[in-house]
N, C-alpha and C positions, 0 to 999 in steps of 0.2 A: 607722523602727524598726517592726519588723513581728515580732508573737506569735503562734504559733500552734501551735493545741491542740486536740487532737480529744478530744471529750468522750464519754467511753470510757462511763461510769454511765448513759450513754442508751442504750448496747446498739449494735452491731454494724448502722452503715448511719447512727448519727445525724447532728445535725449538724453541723459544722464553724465555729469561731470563730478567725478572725484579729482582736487588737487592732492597731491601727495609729494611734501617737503622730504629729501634727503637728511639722514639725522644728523643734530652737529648745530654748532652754534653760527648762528650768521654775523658778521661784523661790517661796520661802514666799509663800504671800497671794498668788500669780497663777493663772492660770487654767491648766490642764490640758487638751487639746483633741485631738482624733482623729478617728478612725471604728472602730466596731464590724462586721465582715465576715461576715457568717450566708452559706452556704452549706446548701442543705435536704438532709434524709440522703435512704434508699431512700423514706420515707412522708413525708405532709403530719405537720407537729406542730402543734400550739397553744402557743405562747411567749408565757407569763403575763409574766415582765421579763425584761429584761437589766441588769446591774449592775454597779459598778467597785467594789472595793475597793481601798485603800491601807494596805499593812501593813509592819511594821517587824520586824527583829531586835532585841529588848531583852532584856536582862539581869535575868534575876527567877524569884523563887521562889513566885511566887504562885499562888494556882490560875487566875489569867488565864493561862495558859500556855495556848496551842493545840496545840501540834506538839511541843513541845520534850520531849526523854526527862526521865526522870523525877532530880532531884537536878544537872541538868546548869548549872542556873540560867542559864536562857535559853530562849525563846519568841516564837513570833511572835502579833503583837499588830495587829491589826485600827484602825487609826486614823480613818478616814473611808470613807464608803461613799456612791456615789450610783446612783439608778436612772436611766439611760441611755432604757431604750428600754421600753414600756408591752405590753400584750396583741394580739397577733395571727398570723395564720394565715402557714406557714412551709413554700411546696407543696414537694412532691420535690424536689431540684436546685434549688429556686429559689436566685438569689443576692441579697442585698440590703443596704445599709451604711447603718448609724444612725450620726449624726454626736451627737459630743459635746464639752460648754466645760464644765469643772466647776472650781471654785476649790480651790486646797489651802488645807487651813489654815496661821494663819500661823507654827505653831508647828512646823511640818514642818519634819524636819534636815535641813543640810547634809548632802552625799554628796560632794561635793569643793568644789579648791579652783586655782583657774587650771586645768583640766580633770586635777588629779592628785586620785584617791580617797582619802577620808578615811577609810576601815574602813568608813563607815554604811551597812546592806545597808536598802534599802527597796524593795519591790515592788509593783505593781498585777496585780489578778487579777478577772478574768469571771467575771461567774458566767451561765447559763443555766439561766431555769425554765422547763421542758418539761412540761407533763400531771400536775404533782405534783412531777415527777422535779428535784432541783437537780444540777446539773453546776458546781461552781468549776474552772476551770484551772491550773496553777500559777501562782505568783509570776513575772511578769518584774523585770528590774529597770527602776529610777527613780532615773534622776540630777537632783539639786536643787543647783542654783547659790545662792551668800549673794545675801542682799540688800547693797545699796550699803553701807549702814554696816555690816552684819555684816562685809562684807569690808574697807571701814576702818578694825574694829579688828583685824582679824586683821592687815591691812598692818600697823597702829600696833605689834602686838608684835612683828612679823615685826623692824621698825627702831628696836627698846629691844634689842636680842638675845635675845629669846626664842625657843624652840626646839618644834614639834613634837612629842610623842612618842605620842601617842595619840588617838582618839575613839571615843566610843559610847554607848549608848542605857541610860540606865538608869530602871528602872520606879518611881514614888514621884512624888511632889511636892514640892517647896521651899516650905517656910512663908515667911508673908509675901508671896507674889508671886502675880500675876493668870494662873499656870499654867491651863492646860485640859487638855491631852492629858492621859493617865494616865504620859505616860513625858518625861523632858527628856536635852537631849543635853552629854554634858560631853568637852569638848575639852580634855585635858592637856598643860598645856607646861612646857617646863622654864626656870628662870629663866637670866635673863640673868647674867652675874658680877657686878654690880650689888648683886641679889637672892641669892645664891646662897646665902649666910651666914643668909638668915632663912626664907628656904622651900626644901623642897623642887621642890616642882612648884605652877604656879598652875593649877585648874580654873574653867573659861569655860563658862559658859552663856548661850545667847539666846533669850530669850520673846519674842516680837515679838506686838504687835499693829495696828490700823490703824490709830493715831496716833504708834506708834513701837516704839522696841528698848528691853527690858530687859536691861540687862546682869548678870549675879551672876557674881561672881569668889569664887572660894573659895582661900586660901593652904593647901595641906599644911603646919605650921611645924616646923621643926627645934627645937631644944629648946634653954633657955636664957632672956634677957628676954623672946624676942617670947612664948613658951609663956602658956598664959591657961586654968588647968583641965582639961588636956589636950584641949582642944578646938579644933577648928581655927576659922581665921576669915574672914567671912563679907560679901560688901557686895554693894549692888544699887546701880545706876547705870541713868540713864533717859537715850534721846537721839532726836534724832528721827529718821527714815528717809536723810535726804542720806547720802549717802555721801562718797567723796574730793573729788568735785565739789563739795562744799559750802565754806563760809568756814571751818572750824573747823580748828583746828592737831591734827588726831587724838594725835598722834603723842604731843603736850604733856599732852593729855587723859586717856588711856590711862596713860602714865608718874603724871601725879598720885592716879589710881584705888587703883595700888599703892601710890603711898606712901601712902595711907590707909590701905591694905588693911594693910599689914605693918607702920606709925608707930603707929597709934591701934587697933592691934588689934578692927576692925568686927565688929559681932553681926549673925545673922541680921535684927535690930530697928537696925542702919542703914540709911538710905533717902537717897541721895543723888541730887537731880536736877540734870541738864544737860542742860536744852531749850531749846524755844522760852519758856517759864512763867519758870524760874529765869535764861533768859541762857549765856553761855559759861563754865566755869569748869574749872579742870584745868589751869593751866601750874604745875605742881611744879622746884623748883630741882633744876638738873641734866636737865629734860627732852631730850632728842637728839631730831634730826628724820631721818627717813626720806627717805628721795631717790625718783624716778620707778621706777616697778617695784617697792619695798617691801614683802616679802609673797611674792616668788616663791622667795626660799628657804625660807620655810616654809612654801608649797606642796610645793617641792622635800624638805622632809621629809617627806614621806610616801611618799614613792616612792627617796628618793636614800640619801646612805650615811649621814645622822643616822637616818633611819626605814628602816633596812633589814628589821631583824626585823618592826617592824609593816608593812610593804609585804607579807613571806612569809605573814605570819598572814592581812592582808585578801584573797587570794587564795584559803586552803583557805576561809576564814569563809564568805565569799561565793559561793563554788559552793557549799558546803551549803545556805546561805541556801533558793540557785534550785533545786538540784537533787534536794533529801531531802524539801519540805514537804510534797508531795502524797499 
């Protein structure tokens, strides 16, 4: 994957920056890795740093907005940033590659899912300090694979019958939980027929840190017993990092989350652990188990004919993402 961008704010002759990702898929909490490509313009320059940023499209009316027009509620938002490469001289023509390993963090969203896109637009962007002068290039993008268990539980609903319908990035923080970024990602699905009679849609978020996944489920509720102040409801679930490969029955696990989530009407002030500390727990009566490959139809919603209109929308979303922010 090769970027490249001519850093036009350094005037006529400067220098030239290719980024160039190492191949391979990137995941939360792993390491990020490439080279940095300078090519020297017509004159020698002095390059104070070189830098990467990692930014996102999220949804917000905040004055963190960078780019975003005005009232459009959406912005791109600056996540992580590392300096690459330090002070030095940059003769005419010279060519030369800084190599870099930077970690994302672990709260960095998914962008797909078995290689189909989830809506999440996330980009990496250069910067060059030249003599005072900063130069950022645009945004490319940045595809980010789940981690093992994120994607065991997306298999887990994929084989309760849950449905796709949406992802993206919204700005705020979830009380209760060991968030960092300023922004978390919520994945909308629709319930299973199971479910159907008590929620609308379930929203999925994952906090990940480096001893494990936060899970928060949130029920949209339809109206009736489950209804509680008109407010919807709310639960946190802890697990460790395995994924499929691990001993645990996801599948069983997952199914039991909701039946708390929708039976015992959870507050943001439940806290439910399923680790290594508490042991295994989630087989709910009526759990169904998933078969090999679990998960690729609702990969397949994002792109197939359940997620048709969101396939159309990630398309326009995403070239504006890359192609309007500079």
């Amino acid at each position: 994957m090769v970027f490249k961008r001519l850093l036009g704010s350094l005037g006529v002759g400067g220098p030239t920056v290719d980024t160039v990702l190492d191949p391979g898929t990137a995941r939360p909490g792993g390491t990020l890795s490439g080279r940095v490509r300078l090519v020297g313009g017509a004159a020698d320059h002095e390059v104070e740093h070189v830098a990467l940023e990692l930014a996102a499209r999220v949804e917000t009316e905040t004055e963190h907005r960078e780019t975003a027009p005005e009232g459009d509620g959406e912005g791109i938002v600056v996540f992580d940033r590392h300096t690459v490469g330090g002070s030095f001289r940059l003769a005419a023509g010279e060519e030369t590659s800084i190599p870099f390993a930077v970690t994302l963090p672990w709260e960095t969203p998914v962008t797909e899912l078995h290689g189909r896109p989830l809506g999440i637009a996330l980009g990496v962007r250069t910067e060059l300090a030249v003599a005072g002068a900063r130069d950022r290039g645009d945004l490319d993008p940045l595809a980010v694979a789940p981690l093992p268990a994120q994607e065991a539980v997306l298999e887990a609903f994929d084989g309760l019958g849950f449905g796709f319908r949406s992802a993206d990035l919204e700005y705020g923080r979830i009380g209760g939980t060991g968030q960092q970024l300023p922004f978390h990602q919520e994945i909308e699905l629709t319930p299973s027929p199971r479910y159907a009679h008590q929620a609308n849609e379930i929203e999925l978020t994952f906090l990940a840190v480096p001893g494990g996944l936060e899970v928060v489920l949130e029920a949209d509720k339809r109206g009736g017993p489950f209804c509680d102040d008109g407010h919807d409801a709310v639960s946190r679930f802890t697990v460790p990092h395995e994924g499929l490969a691990g001993p645990r029955d996801w599948t069983a696990l997952v199914d039991g989350w909701i039946q708390e989530l929708v039976e015992h009407r959870a507050s943001y002030g439940s806290h439910a652990v399923y680790g290594h500390d508490s042991g295994y727990a989630g087989h709910g009566p009526g759990a169904s188990h998933g078969g090999p490959g679990a998960g690729a139809a609702l990969a397949a919603g994002a792109a197939g004919v359940a997620g048709a209109l969101v396939a159309a929308e990630v398309v326009d979303e995403v070239g504006d993402f890359f192609g309007g922010d500079s």
